[in-house]
C-alpha positions in Angstrom: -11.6 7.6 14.7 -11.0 4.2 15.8 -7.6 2.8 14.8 -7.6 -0.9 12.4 -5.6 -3.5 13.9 -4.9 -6.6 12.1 -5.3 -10.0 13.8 -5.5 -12.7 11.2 -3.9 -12.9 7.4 -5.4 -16.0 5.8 -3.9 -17.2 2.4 -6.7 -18.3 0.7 -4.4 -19.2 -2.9 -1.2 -19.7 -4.2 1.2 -20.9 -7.3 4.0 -21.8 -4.8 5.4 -25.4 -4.2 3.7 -26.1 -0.9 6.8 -27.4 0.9 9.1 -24.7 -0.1 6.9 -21.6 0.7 6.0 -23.5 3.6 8.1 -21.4 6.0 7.1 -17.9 4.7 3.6 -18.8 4.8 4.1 -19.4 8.3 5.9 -16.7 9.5 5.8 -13.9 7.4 1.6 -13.3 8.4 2.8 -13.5 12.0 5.4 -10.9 11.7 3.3 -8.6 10.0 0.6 -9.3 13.0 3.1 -9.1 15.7 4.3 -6.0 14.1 1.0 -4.5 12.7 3.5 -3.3 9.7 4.1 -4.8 6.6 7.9 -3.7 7.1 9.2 -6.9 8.1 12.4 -9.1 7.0 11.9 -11.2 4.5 13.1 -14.7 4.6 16.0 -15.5 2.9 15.8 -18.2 0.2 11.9 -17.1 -0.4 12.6 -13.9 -1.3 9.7 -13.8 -4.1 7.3 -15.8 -1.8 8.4 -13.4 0.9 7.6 -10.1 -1.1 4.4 -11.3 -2.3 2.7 -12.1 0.7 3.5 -8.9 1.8 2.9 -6.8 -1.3 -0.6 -9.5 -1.3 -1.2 -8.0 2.4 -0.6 -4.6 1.4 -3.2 -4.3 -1.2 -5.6 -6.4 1.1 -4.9 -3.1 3.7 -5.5 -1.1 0.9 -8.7 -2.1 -0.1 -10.2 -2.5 3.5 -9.4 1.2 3.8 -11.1 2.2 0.7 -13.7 -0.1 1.3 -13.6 1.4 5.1 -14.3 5.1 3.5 -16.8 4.7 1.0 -18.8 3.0 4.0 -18.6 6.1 6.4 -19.4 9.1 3.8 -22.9 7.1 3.0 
């Protein structure tokens, strides 16, 4: 079994004031990368914008894997 690895996180939308989530949109994709883990610190003053691209990258995971499965039992 070959093991996933992510390499780019792409926020394709967004409700957020541009210049505010700015900062999280920046570097909270390149910790989970860096990482390869969605356990990363949040950063502080964007703690919503912070949680949901994580939780948004988490359920991304998610369905890859599920997606991922169905594809190898056909």
């Amino acid at each position: 079994m070959t093991k996933s690895v992510t390499t780019k996180i792409e926020i394709v939308s967004h409700n957020e004031t541009p210049s505010f989530a700015q900062l999280p949109f920046e570097i909270i994709p390149q910790e989970i990368i860096q990482t390869q883990s969605t356990n990363v610190d949040i950063i502080s003053g964007t703690t919503r914008t912070s949680y949901g691209i994580i939780m948004a990258v988490e359920d991304a995971l998610n369905k890859a894997r599920i997606e991922c499965s169905q594809t190898s039992q056909n």
